[in-house]
C-alpha positions in Angstrom: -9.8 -50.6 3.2 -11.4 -47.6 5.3 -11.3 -44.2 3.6 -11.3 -41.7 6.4 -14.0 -39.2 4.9 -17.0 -36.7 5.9 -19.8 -35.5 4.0 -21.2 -32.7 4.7 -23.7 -30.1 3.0 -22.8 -26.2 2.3 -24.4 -22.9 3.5 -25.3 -23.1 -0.6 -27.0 -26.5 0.0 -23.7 -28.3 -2.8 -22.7 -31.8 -0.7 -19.1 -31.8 -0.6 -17.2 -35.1 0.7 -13.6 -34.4 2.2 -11.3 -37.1 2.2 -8.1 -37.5 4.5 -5.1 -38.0 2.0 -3.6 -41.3 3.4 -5.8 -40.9 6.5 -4.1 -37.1 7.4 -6.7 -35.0 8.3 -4.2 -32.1 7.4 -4.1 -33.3 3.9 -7.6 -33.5 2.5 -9.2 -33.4 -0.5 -12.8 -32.4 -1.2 -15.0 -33.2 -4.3 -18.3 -31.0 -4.9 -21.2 -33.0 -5.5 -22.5 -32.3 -9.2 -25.6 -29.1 -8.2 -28.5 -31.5 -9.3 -27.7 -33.6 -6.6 -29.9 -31.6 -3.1 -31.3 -34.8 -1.3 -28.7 -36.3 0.9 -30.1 -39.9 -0.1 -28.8 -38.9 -3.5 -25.3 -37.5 -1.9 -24.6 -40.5 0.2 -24.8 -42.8 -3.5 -22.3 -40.3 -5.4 -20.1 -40.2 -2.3 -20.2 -44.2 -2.1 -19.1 -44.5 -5.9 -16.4 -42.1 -5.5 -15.1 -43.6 -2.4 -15.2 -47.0 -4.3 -13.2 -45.3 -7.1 -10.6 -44.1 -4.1 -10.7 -47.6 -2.9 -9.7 -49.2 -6.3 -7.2 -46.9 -6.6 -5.3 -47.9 -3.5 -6.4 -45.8 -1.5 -5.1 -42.4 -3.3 -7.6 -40.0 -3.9 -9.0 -39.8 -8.1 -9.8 -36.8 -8.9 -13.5 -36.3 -11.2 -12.5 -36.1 -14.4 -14.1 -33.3 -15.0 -12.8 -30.8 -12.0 -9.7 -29.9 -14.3 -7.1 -27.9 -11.9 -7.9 -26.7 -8.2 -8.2 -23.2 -7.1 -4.7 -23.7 -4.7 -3.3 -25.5 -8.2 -3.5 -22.7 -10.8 -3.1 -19.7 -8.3 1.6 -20.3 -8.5 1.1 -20.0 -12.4 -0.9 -17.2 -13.1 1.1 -15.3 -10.1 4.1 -16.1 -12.3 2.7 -14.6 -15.3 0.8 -11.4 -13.4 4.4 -10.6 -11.5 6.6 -10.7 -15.0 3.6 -8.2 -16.7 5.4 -4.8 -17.0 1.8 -2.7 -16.3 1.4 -4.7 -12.6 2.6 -3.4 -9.5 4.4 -5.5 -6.4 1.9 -3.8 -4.2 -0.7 -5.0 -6.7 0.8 -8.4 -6.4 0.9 -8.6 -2.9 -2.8 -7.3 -2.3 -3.6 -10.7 -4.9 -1.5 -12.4 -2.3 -3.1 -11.2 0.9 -6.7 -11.8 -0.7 -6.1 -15.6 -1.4 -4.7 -16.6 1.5 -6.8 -14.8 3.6 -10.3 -15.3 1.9 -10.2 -17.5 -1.3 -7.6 -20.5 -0.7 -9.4 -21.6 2.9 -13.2 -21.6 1.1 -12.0 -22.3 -2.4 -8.4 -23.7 -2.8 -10.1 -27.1 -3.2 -12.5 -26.5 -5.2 -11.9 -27.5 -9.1 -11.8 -24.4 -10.8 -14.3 -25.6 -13.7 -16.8 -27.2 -10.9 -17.0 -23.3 -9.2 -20.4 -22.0 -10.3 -22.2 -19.4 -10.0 -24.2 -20.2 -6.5 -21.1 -20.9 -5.4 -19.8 -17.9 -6.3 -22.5 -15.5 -5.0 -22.3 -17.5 -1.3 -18.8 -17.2 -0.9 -19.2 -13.2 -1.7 -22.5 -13.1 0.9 -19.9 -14.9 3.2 -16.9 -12.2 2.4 -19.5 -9.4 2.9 -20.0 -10.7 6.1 -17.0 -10.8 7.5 -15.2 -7.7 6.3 -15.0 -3.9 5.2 -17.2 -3.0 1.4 -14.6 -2.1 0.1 -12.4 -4.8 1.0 -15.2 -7.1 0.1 -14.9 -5.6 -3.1 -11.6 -6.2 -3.2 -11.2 -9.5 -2.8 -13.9 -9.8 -5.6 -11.9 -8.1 -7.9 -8.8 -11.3 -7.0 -11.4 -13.6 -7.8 -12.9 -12.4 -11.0 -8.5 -11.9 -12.2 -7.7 -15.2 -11.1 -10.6 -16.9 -12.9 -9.7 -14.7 -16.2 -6.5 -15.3 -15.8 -7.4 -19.1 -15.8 -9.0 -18.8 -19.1 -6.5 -16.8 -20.6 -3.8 -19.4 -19.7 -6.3 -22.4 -20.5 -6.3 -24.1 -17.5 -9.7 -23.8 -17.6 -13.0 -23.0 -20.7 -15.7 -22.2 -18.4 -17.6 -18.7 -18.3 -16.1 -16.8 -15.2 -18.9 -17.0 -12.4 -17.7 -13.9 -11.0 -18.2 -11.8 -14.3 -22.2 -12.8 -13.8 -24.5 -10.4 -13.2 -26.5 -12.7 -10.1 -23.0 -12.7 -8.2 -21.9 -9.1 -8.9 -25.3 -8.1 -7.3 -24.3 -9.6 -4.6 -21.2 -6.8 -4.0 -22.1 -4.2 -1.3 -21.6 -0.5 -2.5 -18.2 1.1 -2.4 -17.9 2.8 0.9 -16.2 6.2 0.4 -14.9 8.7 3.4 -17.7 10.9 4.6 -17.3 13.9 6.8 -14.2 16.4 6.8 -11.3 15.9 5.3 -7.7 15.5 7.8 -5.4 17.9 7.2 -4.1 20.6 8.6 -3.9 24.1 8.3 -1.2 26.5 6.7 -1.1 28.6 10.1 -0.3 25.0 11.7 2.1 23.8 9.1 3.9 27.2 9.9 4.2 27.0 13.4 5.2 23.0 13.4 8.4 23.9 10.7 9.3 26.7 12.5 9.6 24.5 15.9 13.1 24.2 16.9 12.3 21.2 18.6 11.6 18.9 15.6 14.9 18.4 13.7 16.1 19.9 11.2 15.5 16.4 8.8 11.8 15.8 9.6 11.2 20.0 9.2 12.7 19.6 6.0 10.8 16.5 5.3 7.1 17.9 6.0 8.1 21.1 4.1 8.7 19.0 0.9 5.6 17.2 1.7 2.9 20.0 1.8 4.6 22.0 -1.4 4.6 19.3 -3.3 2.1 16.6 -2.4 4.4 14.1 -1.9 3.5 10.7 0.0 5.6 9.1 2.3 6.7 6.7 0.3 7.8 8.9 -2.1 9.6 11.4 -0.2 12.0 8.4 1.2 13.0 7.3 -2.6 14.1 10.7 -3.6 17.7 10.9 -4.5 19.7 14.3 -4.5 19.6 14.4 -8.3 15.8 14.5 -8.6 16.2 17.7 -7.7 17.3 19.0 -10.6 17.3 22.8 -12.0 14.2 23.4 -9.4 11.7 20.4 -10.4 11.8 17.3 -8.1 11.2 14.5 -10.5 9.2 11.6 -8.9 10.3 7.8 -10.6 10.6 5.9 -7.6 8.8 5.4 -4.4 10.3 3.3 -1.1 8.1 0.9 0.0 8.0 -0.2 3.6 9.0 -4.2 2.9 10.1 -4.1 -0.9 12.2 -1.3 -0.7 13.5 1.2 -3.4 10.7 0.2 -6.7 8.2 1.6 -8.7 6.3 4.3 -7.6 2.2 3.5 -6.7 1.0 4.0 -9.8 2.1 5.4 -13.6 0.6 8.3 -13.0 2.9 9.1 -9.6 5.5 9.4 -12.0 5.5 12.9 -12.4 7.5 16.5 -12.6 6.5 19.0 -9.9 8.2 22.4 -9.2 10.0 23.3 -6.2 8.6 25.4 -3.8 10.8 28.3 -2.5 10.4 27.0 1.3 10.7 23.4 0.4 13.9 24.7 -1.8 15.7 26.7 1.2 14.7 23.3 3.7 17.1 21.6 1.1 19.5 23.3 0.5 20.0 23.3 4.3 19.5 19.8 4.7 22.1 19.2 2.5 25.0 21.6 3.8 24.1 21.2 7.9 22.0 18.2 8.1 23.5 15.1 5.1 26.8 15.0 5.5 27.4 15.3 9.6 24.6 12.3 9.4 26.4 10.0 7.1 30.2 11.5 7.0 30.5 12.0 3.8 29.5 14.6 1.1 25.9 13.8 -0.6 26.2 12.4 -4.7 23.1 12.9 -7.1 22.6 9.1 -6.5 22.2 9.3 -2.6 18.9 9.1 -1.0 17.9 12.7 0.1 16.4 11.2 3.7 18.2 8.4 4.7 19.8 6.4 7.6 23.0 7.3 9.3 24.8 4.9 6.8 23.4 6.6 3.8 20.9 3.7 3.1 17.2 4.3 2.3 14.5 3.9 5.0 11.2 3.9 6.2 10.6 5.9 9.5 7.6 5.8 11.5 6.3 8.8 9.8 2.5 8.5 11.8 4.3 8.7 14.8 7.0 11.0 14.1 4.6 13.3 13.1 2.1 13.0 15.6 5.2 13.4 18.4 6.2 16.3 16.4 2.8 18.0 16.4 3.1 17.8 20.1 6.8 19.6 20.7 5.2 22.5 18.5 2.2 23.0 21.0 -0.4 21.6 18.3 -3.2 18.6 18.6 -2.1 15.5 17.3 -5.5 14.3 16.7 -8.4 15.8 14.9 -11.6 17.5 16.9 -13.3 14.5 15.6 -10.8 12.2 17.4 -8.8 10.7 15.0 -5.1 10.4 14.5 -3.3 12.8 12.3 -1.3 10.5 10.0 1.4 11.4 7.2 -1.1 11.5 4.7 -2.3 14.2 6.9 -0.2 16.3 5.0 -0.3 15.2 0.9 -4.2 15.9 1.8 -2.8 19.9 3.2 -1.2 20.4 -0.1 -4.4 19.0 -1.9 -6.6 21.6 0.2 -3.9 24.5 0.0 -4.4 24.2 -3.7 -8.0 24.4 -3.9 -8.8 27.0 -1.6 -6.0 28.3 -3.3 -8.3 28.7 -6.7 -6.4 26.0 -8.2 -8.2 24.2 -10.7 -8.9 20.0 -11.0 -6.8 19.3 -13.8 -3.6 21.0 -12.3 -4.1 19.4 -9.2 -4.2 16.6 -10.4 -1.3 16.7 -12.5 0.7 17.8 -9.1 -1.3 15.2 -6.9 -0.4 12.4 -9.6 -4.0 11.5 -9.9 -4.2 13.0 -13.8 -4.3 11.1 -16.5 -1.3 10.0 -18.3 -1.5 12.2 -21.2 -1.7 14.9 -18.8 1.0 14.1 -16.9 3.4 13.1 -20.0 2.7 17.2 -21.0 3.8 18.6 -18.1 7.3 18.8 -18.6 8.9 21.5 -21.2 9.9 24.5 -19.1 6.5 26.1 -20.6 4.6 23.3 -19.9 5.8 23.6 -16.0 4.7 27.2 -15.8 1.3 26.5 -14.5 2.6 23.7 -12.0 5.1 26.3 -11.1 2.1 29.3 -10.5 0.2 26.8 -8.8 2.6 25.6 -6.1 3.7 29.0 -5.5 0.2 29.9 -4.1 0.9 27.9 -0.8 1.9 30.7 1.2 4.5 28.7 3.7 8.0 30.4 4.6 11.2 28.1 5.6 13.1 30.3 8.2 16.2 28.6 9.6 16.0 27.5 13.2 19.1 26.3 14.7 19.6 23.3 17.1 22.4 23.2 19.3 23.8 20.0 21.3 25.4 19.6 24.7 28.7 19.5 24.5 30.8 16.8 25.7 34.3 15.1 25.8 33.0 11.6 24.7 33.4 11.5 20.8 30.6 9.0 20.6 28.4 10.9 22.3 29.3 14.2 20.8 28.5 12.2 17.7 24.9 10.7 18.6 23.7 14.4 20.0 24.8 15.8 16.8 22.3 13.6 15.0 20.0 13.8 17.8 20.2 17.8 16.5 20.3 17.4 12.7 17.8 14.3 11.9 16.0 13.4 15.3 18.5 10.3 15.7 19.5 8.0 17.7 17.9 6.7 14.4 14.9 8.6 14.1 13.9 8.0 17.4 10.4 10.0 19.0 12.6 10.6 22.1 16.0 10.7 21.5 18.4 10.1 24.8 21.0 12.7 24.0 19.6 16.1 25.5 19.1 19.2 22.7 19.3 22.7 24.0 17.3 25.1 22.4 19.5 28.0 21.1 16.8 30.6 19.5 14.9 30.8 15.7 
């Protein structure tokens, strides 16, 4: 019987023969050559024994004995057991996910995890480095050197991990970092673009909150009313763009951080003109503080918004260098606020959510908060009410839709909203 097969030789000069799983060519296996074997006299013979083994077995495809469990094979299992870890994020989890399917599964999912060594190991890094970012080179590194420690720990494998050697590790270009100066924008802007009466009174409220309190966009669409207790927004939960209300980033995101007056007044009008004409109904300390016109938690298109939003106040939506203000525009404003400020590391940190844990577990008696409390008060921004008013008509629907067009930007938070707003003063 004919075995449908190729043999070919690797950028790493390892002879690996595919074979087509019942003669599929979208089902193959492939079987790595043991590394003494170079010449391809010597490849031919091991691929003619192993094809007689496949031949004797019917046809089905034996796997070396020694290979143990494939790369594709062990990855479901010790996803299982990294998802159910308490410490591990689900934006952790999918960055493992994005990294195997993208760059290990194609070159490695076939490859018996015990038969990876390490020249295989530093080629397929050269190859990553090749084709994508440092840092995301570095990256997907990291996946690899977790899954094949993750292999051991589960014993599905007893092999050293050949990406914890020092000839493969060398093979990791340096960390990239971002050179030049940092985005962000200025107090005097940040003024001007809450004080607009063209950007509604939801997104005002939503960039005051975000350059008093450092707060990334993520964060600001999981906070409920009640995390805005006695004058301290208390961060526990971020909303992430396709998992929804969960964990913030990291441990140390969970954090206590003082209200600034401005970003105090913004909700206390939110919540008396803005929350309850949106959803119909009177806010609870469970509700979402931004959400849809159903009450639900959402992700807007906060780059955009913002950039859009930049424009209506007469401001550049790009930097001189060019590039795109973005939402994060503005956690790196409070950031800069607070240094030129004379703010020191450590309580920027703690605010930022960059501070160690110990730090952060400290920071939250009343005296314990005072410093947080100086600190934030330092960013010399002013909330001055700025009113909106709709055109009126005799269509309740309509009447309806310009309302939200007034209070939150909708017809959902739309860049250009259909209903017409009239400008009424400051």
């Amino acid at each position: 019987m004919e075995i449908k097969h190729n043999l070919f030789k690797r950028k790493d000069g390892r002879w690996v023969l595919a074979v087509a799983e019942g003669g599929n060519w979208k089902k193959v296996r492939q079987q790595t050559a043991p590394k003494e074997i170079r010449a391809e006299r010597d490849a031919k013979a091991w691929a003619e024994i192993r094809l007689a083994e496949i031949t004797q077995a019917g046809g089905v495809v034996v796997r070396d004995p020694r290979a143990g469990i494939l790369v594709k094979e062990a990855w479901p299992t010790i996803r299982k057991v990294r998802a159910a870890h308490p410490d591990i994020r689900t934006s952790t989890i999918k960055n493992y996910d994005t990294h195997l399917k993208k760059h290990i599964l194609p070159r490695l999912g076939n490859a018996p995890m015990a038969l990876v060594d390490v020249p295989e190991a530093r080629q397929f890094i050269r190859d990553v480095r090749a084709a994508v970012a440092a840092n995301t080179c570095r990256n997907v590194f990291s996946t690899a050197r977790m899954l094949w420690d993750s292999a051991a720990g589960e014993g599905l494998i007893k092999i050293q991990n050949p990406f914890r050697t020092q000839p493969v590790i060398a093979e990791l270009p340096a960390a990239k970092t971002k050179a030049g100066k940092v985005i962000a924008l200025t107090v005097e802007e940040i003024q001007v673009l809450l004080d607009c009466p063209l950007v509604p009174l939801a997104r005002r409220a939503r960039y005051a909150l975000a350059v008093t309190a450092g707060l990334a966009d993520g964060e600001l669409a999981g906070l409920t009313w009640g995390a805005t207790f006695r004058g301290v927004l208390d961060v526990t939960q971020a909303n992430a763009r396709f998992d929804g209300i969960g964990q913030t980033k990291t441990e140390n995101r969970v954090r206590k951080i003082p209200l600034h007056p401005a970003a105090a007044a913004a909700l206390r009008q939110w919540f008396h003109e803005g929350w309850e004409p949106l959803v119909r109904r009177k806010p609870k300390p469970q509700d979402i503080i931004f959400p849809d016109a159903d009450g639900n938690a959402e992700r807007p298109r906060s780059a955009r918004l913002l950039r859009a939003d930049l424009e209506r106040a007469g401001l550049a939506s790009t930097t001189d260098g060019g590039h795109n203000f973005t939402f994060h525009a503005l956690r790196r404003t409070f950031s800069t606020t607070l240094r030129r400020a004379g703010v020191d590391v450590e309580t920027r940190g703690a605010l930022m959510g960059h501070a160690g844990k110990t730090v952060t577990e400290r920071n939250y008696t009343d005296e314990e908060l005072a410093p947080l409390r100086e600190a934030v008060g330092r960013i010399p921004l002013e909330w001055n009410e700025v009113v909106r008013e709709v055109v009126r008509t005799t269509n309740p629907g309509a009447q309806h839709a310009a309302e939200n067009a007034a209070i939150s930007g909708r017809c959902g938070w739309d860049l250009n909203p259909r209903v017409p707003v009239l400008q009424t003063g400051a």
